[in-house]
Structures are given as structure tokens and as C-alpha cells.
C-alpha positions as CSV (number, residue, x, y, z in Angstrom):
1,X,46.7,-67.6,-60.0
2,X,45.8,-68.5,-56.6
3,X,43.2,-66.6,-54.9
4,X,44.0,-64.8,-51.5
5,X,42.3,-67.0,-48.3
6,X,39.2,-65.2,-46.7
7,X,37.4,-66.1,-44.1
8,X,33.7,-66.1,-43.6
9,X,32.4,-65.6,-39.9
10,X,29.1,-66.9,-39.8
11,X,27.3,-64.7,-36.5
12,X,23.4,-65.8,-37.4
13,X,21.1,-63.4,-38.9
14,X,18.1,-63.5,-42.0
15,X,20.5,-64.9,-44.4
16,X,21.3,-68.2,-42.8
17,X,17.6,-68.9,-41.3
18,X,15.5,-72.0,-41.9
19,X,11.4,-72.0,-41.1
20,X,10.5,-73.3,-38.2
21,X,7.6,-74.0,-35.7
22,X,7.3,-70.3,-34.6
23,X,9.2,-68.6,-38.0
24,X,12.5,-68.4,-38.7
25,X,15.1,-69.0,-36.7
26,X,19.1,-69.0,-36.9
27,X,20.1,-72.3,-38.6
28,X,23.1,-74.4,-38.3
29,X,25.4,-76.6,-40.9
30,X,26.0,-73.4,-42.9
31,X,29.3,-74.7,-45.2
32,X,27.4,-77.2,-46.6
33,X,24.5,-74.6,-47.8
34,X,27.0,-72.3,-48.7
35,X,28.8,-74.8,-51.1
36,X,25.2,-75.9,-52.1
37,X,24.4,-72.7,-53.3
38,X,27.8,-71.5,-54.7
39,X,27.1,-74.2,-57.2
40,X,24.5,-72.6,-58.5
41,X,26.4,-69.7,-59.7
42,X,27.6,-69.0,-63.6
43,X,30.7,-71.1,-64.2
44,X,32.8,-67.9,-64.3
45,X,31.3,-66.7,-61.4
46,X,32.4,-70.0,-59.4
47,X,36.1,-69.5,-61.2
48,X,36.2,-66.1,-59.8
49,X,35.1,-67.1,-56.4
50,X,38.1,-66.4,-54.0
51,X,38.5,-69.5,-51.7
52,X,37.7,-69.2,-47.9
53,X,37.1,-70.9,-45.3
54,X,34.1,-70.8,-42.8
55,X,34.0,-69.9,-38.7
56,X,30.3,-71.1,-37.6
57,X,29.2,-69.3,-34.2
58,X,28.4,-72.3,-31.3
59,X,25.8,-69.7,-30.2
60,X,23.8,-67.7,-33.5
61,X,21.7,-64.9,-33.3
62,X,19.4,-63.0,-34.2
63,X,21.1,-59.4,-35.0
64,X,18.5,-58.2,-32.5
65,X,19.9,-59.7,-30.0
66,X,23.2,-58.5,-30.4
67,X,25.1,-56.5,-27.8
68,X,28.6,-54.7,-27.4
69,X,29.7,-58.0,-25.9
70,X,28.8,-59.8,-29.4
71,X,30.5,-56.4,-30.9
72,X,33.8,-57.6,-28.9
73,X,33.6,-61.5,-29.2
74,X,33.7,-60.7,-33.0
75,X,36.5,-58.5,-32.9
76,X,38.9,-60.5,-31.1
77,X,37.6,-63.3,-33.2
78,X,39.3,-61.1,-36.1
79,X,42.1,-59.8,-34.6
80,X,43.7,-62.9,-33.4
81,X,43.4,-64.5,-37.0
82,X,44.8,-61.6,-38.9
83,X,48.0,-63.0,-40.0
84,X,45.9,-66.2,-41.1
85,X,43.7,-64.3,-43.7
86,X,43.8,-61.5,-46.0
87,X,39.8,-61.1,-45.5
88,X,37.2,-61.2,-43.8
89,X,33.2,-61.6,-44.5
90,X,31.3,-61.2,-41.6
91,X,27.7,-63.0,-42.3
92,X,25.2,-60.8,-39.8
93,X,21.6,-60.1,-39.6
94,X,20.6,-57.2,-41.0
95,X,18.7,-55.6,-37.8
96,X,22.0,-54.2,-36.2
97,X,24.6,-55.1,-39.0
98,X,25.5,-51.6,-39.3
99,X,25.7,-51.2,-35.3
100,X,28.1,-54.1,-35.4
101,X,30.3,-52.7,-38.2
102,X,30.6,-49.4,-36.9
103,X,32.0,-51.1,-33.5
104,X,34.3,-53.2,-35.5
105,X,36.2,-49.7,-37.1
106,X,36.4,-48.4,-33.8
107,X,38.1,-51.6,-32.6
108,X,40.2,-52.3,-35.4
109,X,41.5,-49.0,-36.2
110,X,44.2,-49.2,-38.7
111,X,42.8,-52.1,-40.2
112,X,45.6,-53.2,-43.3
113,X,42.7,-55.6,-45.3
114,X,38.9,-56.1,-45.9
115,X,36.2,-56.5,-43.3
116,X,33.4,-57.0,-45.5
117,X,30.0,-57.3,-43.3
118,X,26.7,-58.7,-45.5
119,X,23.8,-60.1,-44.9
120,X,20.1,-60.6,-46.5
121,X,16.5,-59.8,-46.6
122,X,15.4,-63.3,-47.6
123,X,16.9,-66.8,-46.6
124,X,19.7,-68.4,-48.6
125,X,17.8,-71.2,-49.3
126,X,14.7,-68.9,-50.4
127,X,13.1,-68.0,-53.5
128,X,14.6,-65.2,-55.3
129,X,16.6,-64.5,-52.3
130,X,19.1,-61.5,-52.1
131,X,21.5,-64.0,-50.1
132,X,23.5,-65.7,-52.4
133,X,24.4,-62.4,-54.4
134,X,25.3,-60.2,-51.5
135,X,27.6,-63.2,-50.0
136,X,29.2,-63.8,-52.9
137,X,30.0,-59.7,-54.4
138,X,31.1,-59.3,-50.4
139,X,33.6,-62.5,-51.2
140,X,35.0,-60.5,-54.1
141,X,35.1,-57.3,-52.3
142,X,37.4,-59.0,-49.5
143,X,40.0,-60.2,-51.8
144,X,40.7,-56.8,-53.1
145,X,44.2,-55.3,-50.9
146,X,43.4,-51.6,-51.3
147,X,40.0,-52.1,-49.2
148,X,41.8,-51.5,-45.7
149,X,38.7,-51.0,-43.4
150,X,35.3,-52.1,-42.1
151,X,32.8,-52.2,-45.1
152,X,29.5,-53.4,-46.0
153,X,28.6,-55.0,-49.1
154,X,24.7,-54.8,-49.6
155,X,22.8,-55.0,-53.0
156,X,25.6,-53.7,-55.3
157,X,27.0,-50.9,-52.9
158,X,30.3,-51.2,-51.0
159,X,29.9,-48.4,-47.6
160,X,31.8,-47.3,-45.1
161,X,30.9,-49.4,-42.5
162,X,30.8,-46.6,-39.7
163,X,28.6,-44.0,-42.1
164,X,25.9,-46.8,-43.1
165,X,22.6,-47.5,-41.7
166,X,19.8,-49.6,-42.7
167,X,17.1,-47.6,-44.4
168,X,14.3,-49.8,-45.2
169,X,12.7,-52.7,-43.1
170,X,11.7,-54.8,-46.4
171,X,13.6,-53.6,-49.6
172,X,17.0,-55.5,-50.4
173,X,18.1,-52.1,-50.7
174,X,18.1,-51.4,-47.1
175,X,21.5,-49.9,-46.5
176,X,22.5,-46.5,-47.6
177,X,25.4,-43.7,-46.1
178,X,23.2,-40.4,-45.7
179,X,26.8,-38.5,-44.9
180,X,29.3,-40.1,-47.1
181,X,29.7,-41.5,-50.6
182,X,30.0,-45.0,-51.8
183,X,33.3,-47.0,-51.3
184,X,32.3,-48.4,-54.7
185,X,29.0,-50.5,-55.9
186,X,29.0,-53.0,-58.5
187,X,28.9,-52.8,-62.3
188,X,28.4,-55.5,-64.0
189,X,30.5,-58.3,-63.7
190,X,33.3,-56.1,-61.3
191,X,32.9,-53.5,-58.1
192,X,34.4,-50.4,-59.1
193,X,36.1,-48.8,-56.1
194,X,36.5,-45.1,-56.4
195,X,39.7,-43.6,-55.3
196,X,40.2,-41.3,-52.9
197,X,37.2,-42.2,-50.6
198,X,38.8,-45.5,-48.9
199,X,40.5,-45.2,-45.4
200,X,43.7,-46.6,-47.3
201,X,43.9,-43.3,-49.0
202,X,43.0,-41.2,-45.8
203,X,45.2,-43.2,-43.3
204,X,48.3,-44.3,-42.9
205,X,50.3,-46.2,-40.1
206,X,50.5,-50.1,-38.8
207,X,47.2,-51.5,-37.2
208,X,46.7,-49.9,-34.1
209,X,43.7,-52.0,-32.8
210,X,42.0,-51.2,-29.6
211,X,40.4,-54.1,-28.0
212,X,38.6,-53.0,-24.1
213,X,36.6,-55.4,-22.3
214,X,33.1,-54.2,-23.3
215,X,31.7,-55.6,-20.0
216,X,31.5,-52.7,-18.1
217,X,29.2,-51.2,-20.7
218,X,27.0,-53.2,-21.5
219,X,24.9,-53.5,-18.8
220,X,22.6,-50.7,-20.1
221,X,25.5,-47.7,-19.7
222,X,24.8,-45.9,-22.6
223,X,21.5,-44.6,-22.9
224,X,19.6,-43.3,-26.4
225,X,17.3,-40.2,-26.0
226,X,15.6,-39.4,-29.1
227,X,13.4,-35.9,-28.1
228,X,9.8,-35.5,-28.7
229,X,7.7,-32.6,-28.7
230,X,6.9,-32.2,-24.8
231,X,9.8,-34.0,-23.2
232,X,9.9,-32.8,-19.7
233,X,12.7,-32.0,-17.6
234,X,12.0,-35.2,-14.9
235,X,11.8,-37.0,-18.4
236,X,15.2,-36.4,-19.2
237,X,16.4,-36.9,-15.3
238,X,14.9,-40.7,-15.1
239,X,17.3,-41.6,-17.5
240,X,20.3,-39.6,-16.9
241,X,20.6,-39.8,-13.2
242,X,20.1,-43.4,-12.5
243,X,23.8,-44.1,-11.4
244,X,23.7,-47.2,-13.5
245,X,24.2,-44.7,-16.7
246,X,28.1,-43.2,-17.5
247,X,26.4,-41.7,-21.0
248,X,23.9,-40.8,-23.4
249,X,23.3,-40.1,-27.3
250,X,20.5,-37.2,-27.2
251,X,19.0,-36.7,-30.8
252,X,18.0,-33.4,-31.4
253,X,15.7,-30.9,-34.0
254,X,17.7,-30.6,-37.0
255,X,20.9,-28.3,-36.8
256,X,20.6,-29.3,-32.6
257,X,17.7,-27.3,-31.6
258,X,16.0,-28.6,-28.4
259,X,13.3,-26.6,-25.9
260,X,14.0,-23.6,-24.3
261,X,13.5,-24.8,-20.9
262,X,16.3,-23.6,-18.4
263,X,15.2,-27.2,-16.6
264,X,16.4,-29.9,-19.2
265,X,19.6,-28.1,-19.8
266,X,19.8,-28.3,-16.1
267,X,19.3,-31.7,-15.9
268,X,22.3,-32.3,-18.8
269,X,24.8,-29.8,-16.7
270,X,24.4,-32.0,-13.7
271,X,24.9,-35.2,-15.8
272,X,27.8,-34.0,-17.8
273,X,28.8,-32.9,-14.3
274,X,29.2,-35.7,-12.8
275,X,31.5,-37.3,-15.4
276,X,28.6,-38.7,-17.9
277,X,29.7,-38.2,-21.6
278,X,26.9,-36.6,-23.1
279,X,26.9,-36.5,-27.4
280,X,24.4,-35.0,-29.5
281,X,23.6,-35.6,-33.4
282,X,20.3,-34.6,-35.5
283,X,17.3,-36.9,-35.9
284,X,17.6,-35.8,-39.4
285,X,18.9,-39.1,-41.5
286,X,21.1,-36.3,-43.1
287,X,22.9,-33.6,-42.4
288,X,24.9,-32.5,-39.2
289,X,24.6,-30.6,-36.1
290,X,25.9,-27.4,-35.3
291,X,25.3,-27.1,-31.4
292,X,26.7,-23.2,-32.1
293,X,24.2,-21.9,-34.7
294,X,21.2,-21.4,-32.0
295,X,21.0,-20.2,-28.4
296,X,19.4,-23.6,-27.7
297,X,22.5,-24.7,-29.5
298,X,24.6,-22.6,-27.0
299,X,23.0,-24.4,-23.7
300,X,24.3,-27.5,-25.1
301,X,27.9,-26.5,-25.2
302,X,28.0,-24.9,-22.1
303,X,25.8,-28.3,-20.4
304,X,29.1,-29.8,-21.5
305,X,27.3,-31.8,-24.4
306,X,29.4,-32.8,-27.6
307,X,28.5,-32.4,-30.8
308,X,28.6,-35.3,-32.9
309,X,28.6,-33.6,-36.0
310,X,27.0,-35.6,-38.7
311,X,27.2,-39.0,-37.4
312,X,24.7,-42.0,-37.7
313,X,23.5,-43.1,-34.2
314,X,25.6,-46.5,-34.8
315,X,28.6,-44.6,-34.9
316,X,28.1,-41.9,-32.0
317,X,26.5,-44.8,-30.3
318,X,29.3,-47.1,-30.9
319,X,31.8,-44.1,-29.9
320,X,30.5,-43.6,-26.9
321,X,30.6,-47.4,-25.6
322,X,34.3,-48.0,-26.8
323,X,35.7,-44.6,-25.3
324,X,33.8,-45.6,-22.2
325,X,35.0,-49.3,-22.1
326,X,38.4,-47.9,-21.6
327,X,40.4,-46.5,-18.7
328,X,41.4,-43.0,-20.1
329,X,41.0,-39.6,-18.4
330,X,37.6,-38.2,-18.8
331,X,39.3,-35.2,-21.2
332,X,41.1,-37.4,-23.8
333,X,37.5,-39.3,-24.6
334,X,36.2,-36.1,-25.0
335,X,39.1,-34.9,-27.4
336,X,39.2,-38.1,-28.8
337,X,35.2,-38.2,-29.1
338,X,35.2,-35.2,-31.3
339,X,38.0,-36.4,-33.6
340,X,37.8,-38.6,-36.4
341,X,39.5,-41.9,-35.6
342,X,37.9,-44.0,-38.6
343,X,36.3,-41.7,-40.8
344,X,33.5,-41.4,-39.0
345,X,33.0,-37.8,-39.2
């Protein structure tokens, strides 16, 4: 039985690096070391390996370097070759491979196959390296039909690509999704997928892709404003008024608590005032806000601040740079911030 043809985009990133004079760095000729080290696998897994073919980036990079304009390059990059494959791996570094994947839901909404982002802690060509596992489960994973969104594939779990976020800075297990359960995770020699939980059972509907020209935000636009004990009105104002900015992702104190100073909410009327989209989620890894619970919770709402309910910051993040990109009235990105477009909250 032939297997379905996948394609592997190759952006840079831990997985693909070689040593070099000041560390590692992104390395070229990545087919060739990818069929090197396929050959290394159990002769069933190499009869079970789906075949594929391989898009190198000209330009790799290291994931933190990435920026919404990457987030867009790769996007088009899948959308035009959609009727050429029935998946897609995405090879990325690890740094911002959930920022990336959460931008890629948002931009291919209705998605009808497998986008299966992966990546490593260790080299490929390493010792006891994670790399060669996680490329080749995310192969499997993006051969299966019912998988009809952004995923990552990460150390034997299959997540939601726009409710993951990298957890640890060393362990191979560095991804988890605080807010939602597993897509499916490997068991023994077969991911189990669990039913129910997959956008193909949530969503219905043709691919409705949006695809905006990034450029306009990502210049610095969107801000990030995690609060500390102390934060200042004028704090707050050197961010949000510089004209430059069109929007900001506050984190909060757990259920959206913030200081009771008259002065910062101030400073958030004014912004949200003047048109800046203004979200807020909980630095809490898990867990959601509820900007109605508190009186602090009450300023919020009536500065005109969303809630973005129980969100990672990649996705509210993300959100806020793709409703942004696009020319829409200033009350559908609101509705549209506070709805779930991809599972997302």
C-alpha cells in the first residue's frame, strides 16, 4: 500500500545544528542526514516510514530569531502546496516552536490535514539525541487523515498546537498543554489519537485560510507586559503610548487581579481608547482569568481590556498580531478576539 506524500519543511532550529567555532549553529544539506539517520532505524520502522519529500530554507534560523514575518513565510509556504501533499512536518527550533504553531492555526483555519511541528533538544547527529525519534513519530503523525489541524509532536505527545508551550529549557520533555488534553501520545509502536478532542471532530466546513501581510506588525506592534509587584503607572505608559504600539498582552495575578491604583487603569482606558487592543490572561501556567470575579477585575472590563480566558501567551499573543495584520473594524477583532476560531480557548 502506498504511503500518503508528506512534506518536511526544514526552518533551522536545535535539531538540524552542527558545532561550530562559536557553538552550534543552523546547518545545511539536511536530506542527506535525514536519510543517514533514517537508516538507522528498526527495519519495520523504515517500512512504516511514510515517504516525503524535503523543503530546505535558503535562510535557517535559530527559533529565536523568528518573527511573525517567519510565522507568514511558512504559512504561505503551506498553503500554496496543499493540494501537493497530504502533510506536513514542520522541522523548528524549539525556542519559539509553539509561538510559530499557534500562528500557523490562526492562519490556516480550517485546515483538512496534518501540520505536525517537531523539533529537538539535542542535534540529530548527537549522541542519544531526541532528534531522530521526534522527526520520525511526527512523520507518522502526518500521514494519519483525521488529524485536521496544527499539532506538535514532542517526546511521545501529539498537542494542540495553539494550547502548547515549552515547559522546560533542558528536558526532552519540554512541551506540555496546561489547558487542554493530549491530541494523543505514543504507545508503543502506534500514537493513539483520542476521539473527540481533534479540531476534525469540533469543526466542520472547507479551509477557510487567512493569510494578511504580517508586515505591519511586526515592527514591534504588539507589546508583552508581564506585572511585577510595584509596576508604576508611567511604567505601564512608556510602553502603551508610544504610537509605534496598536496592542498589548498584560499578564496578570492569577484569576486577573492587578493593583488598585486608579492611575494604571488610567493609563489602559486611554490606550484601549485610542483603538489599541488590549488582552489579558494569568501568569499562572494554568488556569484562566476571570476579569469579572474582583473589583480590580472590574477596572479591566470597563478600561476596555479583553479577557483572554485561559490562553497560553503564544496564542493570545499570536491572536492579537493576526487580528491586527488585517483590515477589519476595530469591533469584529474584538468579537472575533474573544471567540474561539481554532480551539484556542
Amino acid at each position: 500500500m502506498a504511503h500518503p506524500r508528506l512534506l518536511i519543511i526544514y526552518t533551522g532550529g536545535t535539531l538540524g545544528m552542527c558545532p561550530g567555532d562559536q557553538g552550534l549553529t543552523p546547518s545545511g544539506n539536511i536530506e542527506s542526514r535525514l536519510a543517514k539517520a533514517f537508516n538507522q532505524l528498526p527495519l519495520l520502522q523504515q517500512q512504516a516510514l511514510p515517504s516525503f519529500e524535503v523543503l530546505s530554507y535558503p535562510q535557517l534560523i535559530d527559533s529565536s530569531s523568528a518573527t511573525p514575518d517567519n510565522w507568514s513565510q511558512l504559512a504561505h509556504d503551506i498553503a500554496k502546496r496543499l493540494s501537493d501533499y497530504q502533510g506536513f512536518v514542520v522541522i523548528h527550533g524549539t525556542d519559539t516552536l509553539s509561538w510559530t504553531a499557534a500562528s500557523l492555526a490562526y492562519q490556516l483555519q480550517g485546515i483538512d490535514r496534518p501540520v505536525i511541528l517537531t523539533g529537538s533538544m539535542q542535534p540529530l547527529e548527537a549522541p542519544g539525541s531526541d532528534a531522530l525519534d521526534n522527526l520520525y513519530w511526527a512523520l507518522r503523525c502526518a500521514e494519519q487523515p483525521h488529524v485536521k489541524e496544527v499539532a506538535i509532536y514532542f517526546h511521545g505527545k501529539l498537542l494542540r498546537g495553539v494550547r502548547a508551550t515549552k515547559q522546560h529549557s533542558e528536558a526532552v520533555d519540554a512541551f506540555t498543554s496546561p489547558n487542554y488534553p493530549l491530541l494523543g501520545e505514543r504507545m508503543g509502536d502506534h500514537v493513539v489519537h483520542y476521539p473527540g478532542r481533534g479540531l476534525a471532530d469540533q469543526q466542520r466546513g472547507a479551509p477557510r485560510f487567512e493569510l494578511p501581510d504580517y508586515t505591519s506588525v511586526s515592527d514591534g506592534a504588539i507589546v508583552r507586559l508581564a506585572l511585577w509587584p510595584g509596576v508604576t503607572a508611567w511604567q505601564l505608559a512608556s510602553w502603551l503610548e508610544d504610537p509605534r504600539v496598536q496592542g498589548g498582552l498584560l499578564q496578570l495575578w492569577g484569576a486577573g487581579n492587578l493593583p488598585d491604583d486608579p492611575a494604571l487603569f488610567a493609563v489602559l482606558a486611554k490606550a484601549s481608547g485610542e483603538g489599541k487592543m488590549l488582552a489579558a490572561i494569568s501568569q499562572c501556567p494554568q488556569g484562566s482569568v476571570h476579569l469579572g470575579a474582583y473589583a480590580a477585575g472590574k477596572g479591566l472590563l470597563d478600561a476596555g481590556v479583553l479577557s483572554g480566558d485561559d490562553m497560553t501567551p503564544e496564542a493570545a499573543f499570536g491572536k492579537l498580531v493576526h487580528l491586527l495584520a488585517q483590515p477589519i473594524p476595530e469591533e469584529d477583532r474584538r468579537r472575533r478576539f474573544l471567540s474561539s476560531l481554532v480551539g484556542e480557548r
